[in-house]
C-alpha positions as a printed Julia matrix, in Angstrom:
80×3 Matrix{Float64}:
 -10.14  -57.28  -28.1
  -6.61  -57.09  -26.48
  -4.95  -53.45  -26.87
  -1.81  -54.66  -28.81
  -2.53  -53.12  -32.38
  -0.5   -54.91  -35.45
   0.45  -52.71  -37.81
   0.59  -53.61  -41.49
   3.59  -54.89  -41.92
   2.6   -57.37  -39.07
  -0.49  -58.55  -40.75
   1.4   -59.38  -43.64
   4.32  -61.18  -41.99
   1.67  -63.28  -40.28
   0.14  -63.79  -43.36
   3.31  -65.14  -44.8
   3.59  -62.07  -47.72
   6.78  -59.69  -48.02
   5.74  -57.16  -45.33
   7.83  -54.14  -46.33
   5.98  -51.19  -47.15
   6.88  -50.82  -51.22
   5.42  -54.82  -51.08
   2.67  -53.67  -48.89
   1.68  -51.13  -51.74
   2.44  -53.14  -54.36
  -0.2   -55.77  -52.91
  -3.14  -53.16  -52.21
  -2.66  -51.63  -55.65
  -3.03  -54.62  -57.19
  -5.8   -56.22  -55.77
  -7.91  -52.98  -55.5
 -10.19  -51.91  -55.56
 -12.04  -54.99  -53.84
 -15.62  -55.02  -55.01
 -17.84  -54.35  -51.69
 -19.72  -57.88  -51.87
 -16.89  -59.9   -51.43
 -15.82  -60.38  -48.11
 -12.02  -59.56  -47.27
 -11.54  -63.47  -46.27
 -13.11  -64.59  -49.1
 -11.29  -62.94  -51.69
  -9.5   -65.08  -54.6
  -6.14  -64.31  -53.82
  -5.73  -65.56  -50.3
  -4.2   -69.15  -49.63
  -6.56  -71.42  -47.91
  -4.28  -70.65  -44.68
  -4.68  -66.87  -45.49
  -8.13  -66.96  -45.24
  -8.87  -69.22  -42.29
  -6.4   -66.92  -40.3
  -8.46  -63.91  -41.36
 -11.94  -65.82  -40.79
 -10.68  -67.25  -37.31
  -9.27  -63.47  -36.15
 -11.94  -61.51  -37.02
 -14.39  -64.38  -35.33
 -12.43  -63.58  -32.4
 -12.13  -60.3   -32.51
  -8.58  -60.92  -31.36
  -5.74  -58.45  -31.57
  -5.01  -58.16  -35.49
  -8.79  -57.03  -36.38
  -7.65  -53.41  -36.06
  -5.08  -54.37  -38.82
  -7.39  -56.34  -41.16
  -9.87  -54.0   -41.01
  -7.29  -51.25  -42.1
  -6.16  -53.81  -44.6
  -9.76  -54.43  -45.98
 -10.6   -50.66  -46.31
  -6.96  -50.19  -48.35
  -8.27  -52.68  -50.69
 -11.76  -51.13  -51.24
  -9.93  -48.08  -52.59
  -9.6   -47.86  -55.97
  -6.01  -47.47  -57.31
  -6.4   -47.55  -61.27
């Protein structure tokens, strides 16, 4: 793994979502929490693209796993 570390907001501009931070919130809170058996990349609201990116990266373990991983704990939290 490289030593550039994408933030959030770069995750989610790669992704093709609204990366600022209120959007950022907005999108953990509501798909959280994320039950623990489903995988990050396999959850029901990625697109097809979404997910292969996320599948492909963390096969990788190229330079945005640091940033899903923070995204996939975020999403295990629970919210409600």
């Amino acid at each position: 793994m490289g030593d550039t570390f994408h933030y959030l907001h770069n995750l989610f501009r790669q992704l093709g979502l609204n990366s600022s931070s209120e959007a950022i919130d907005q999108f953990i809170e509501n798909h959280s929490p994320l039950e623990s058996s489903i995988l990050l990349a396999e959850a029901n609201f990625w697109t097809i693209n979404q997910s292969d990116f996320l599948k492909e990266e963390l096969l990788k373990d190229a330079d945005w796993v640091e940033s899903i991983d923070l995204l996939n704990i975020e999403l295990r939290k629970s919210f409600h």
